[in-house]
C-alpha positions as CSV (number, residue, x, y, z in Angstrom):
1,X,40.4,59.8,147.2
2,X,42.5,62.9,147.2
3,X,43.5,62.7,151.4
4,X,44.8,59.4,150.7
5,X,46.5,60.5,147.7
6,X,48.1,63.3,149.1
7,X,48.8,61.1,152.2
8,X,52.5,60.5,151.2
9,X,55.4,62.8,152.6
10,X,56.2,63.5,148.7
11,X,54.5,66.2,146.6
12,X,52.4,64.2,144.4
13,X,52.0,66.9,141.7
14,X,56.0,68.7,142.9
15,X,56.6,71.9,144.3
16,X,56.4,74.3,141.4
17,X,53.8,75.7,140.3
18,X,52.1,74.5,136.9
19,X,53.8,75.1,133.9
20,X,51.2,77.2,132.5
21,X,50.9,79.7,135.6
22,X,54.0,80.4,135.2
23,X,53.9,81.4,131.3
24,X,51.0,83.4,132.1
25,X,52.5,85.0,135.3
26,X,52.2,88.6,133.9
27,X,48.2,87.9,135.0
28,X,49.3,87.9,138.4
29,X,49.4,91.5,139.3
30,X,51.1,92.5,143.0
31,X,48.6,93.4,145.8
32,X,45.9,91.7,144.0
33,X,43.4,89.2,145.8
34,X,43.6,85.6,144.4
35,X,41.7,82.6,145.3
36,X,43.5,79.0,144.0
37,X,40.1,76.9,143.7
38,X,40.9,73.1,145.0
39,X,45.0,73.7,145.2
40,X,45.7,70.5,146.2
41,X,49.5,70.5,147.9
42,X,49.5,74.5,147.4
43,X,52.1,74.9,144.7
44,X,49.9,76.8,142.7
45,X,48.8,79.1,145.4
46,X,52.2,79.7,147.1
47,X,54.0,80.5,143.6
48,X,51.0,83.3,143.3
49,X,51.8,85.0,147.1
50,X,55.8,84.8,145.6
51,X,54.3,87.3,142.8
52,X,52.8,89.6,145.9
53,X,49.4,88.3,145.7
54,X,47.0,88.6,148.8
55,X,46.1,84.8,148.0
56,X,43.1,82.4,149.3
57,X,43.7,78.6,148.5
58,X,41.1,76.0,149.2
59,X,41.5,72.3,149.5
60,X,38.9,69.4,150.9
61,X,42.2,67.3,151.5
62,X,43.8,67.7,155.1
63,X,46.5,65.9,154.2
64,X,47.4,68.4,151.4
65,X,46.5,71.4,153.0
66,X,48.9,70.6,155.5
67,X,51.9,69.7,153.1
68,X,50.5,73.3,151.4
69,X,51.1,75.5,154.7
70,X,54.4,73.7,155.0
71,X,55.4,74.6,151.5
72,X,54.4,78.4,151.7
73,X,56.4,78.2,155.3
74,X,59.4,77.2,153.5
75,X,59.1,80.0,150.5
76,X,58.5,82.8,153.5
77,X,55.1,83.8,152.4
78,X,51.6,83.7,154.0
79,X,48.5,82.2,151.9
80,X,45.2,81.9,153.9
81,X,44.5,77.9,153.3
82,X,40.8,76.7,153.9
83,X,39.6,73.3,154.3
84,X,36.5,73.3,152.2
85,X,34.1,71.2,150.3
86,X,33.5,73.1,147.1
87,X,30.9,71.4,145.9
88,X,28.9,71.9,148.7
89,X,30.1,74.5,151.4
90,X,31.3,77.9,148.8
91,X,32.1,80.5,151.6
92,X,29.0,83.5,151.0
93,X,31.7,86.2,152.2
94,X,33.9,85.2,148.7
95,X,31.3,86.5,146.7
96,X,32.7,89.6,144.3
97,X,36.0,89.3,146.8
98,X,38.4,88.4,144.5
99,X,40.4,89.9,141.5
100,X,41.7,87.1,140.2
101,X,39.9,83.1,140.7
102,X,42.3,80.6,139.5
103,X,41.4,76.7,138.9
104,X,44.4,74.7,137.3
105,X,43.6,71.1,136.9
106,X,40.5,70.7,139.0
107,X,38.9,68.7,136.3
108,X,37.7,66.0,139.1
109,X,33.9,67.1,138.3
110,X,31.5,66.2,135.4
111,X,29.5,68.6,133.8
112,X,26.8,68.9,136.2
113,X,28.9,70.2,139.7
114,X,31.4,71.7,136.7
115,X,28.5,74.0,136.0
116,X,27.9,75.1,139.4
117,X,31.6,75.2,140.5
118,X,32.2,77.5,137.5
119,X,29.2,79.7,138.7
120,X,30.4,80.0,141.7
121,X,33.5,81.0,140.6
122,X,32.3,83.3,138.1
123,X,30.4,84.7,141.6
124,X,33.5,84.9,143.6
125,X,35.1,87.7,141.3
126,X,34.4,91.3,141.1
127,X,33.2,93.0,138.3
128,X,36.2,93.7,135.7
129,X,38.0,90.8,137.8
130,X,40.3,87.3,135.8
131,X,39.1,83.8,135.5
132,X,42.3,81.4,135.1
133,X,41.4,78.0,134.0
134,X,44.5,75.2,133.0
135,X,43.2,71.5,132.4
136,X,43.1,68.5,130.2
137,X,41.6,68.2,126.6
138,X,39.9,64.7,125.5
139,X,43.0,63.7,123.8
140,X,44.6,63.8,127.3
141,X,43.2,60.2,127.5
142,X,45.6,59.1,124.5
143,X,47.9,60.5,126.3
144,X,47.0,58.8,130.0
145,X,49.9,60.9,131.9
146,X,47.6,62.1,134.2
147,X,44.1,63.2,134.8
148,X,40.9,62.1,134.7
149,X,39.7,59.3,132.9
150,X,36.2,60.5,132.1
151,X,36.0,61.9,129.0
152,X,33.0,64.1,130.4
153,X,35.1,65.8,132.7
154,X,37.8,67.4,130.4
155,X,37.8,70.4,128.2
156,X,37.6,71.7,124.5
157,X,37.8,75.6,123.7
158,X,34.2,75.7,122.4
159,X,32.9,74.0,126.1
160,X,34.8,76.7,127.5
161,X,33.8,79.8,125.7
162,X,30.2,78.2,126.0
163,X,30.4,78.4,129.7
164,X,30.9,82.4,130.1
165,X,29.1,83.7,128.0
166,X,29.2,87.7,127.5
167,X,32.9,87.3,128.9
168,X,35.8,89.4,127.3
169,X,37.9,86.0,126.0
170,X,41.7,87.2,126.2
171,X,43.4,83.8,125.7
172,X,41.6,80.0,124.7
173,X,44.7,78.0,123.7
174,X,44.6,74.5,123.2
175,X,48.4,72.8,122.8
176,X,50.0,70.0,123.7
177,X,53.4,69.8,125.7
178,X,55.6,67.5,127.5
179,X,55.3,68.7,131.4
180,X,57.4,67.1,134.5
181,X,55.2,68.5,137.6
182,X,56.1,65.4,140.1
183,X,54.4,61.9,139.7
184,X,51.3,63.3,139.3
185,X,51.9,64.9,136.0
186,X,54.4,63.0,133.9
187,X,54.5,63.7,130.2
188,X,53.7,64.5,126.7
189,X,49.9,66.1,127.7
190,X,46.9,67.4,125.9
191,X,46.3,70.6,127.5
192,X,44.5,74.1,127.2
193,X,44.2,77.7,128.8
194,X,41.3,79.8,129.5
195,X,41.9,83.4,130.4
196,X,38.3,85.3,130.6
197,X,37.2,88.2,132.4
198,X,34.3,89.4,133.6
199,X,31.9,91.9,132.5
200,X,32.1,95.1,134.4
């Protein structure tokens, strides 16, 4: 679904990076190592190497990986793009590797793989490290300017907290807000932030 998607010569989701990244961008400390879980067209990803990150993004989508490298071309920085399937092929060597681990609308799983993805994740930091998380709430489907249409799949501040447990919670904010991030994203939209990091 997502290579024919992003198939199109035009960003599906625009160029900038999501609304919310950018709000929190004081999380995105210089020299740091990111990893941009599922990044999609890189906007995400290439916003974080503008803030001096050493940055990792990860796609399954060829056709958005490539509209990604082209994108971070054009801002004169260098992210390492990997063509993955993270549901099933998590790279061993990204285990404890990574400062920050960010995931910004990848709410394309239900709870099962969600589970595991967030493991893995949770894995892929080092002690002390930041877990970013920016997605849909159930009332996004009200909404239906963009996301999943499986309730299952979206989130709610106690599903959250629930999911890393014994995790210093810095920011669980649930709001709503009218974003513009290209066709993909197109409107008033029920959303919410995670910030959480890991125990030492």
């Amino acid at each position: 679904m997502w290579e024919e998607r992003f198939a199109t010569p035009d960003y599906v989701f625009g160029t900038d990076p999501a609304a919310a990244l950018r709000d929190h961008a004081d999380w995105l400390v210089q020299g740091q190592k990111a990893l941009a879980v599922a990044d999609g067209e890189g906007r995400n990803s290439v916003f974080m190497a503008e803030c001096g990150l050493s940055v990792t993004a990860a796609d399954y989508a060829p056709s958005g990986l490539r509209k990604a490298k082209t994108l971070a071309e054009s801002r004169g920085v260098e992210v390492d793009f990997v063509q993955a399937d993270l549901l099933a092929d998590w790279p061993s060597e990204w285990a404890g590797a990574f400062d920050l681990v960010a995931g910004i609308f990848i709410q394309f799983t239900g709870p099962d793989a969600r589970t595991a993805m967030f493991e893995r994740m949770a894995a892929s930091l080092r002690p002390g490290g930041v877990l970013f998380l920016h997605g849909y709430r159930p009332e996004q489907l009200a909404y239906g300017t963009g996301g999943p249409r499986a309730v299952e799949n979206l989130y709610t501040e106690d599903m959250l907290r629930a999911a890393f447990p014994g995790w210093q919670v810095e920011l669980c904010r649930a709001y709503d807000r009218d974003i513009r991030e290209g066709a993909g994203h197109a409107g008033m939209s029920a959303l919410i932030d995670f910030i959480a990091r890991k125990p030492e």
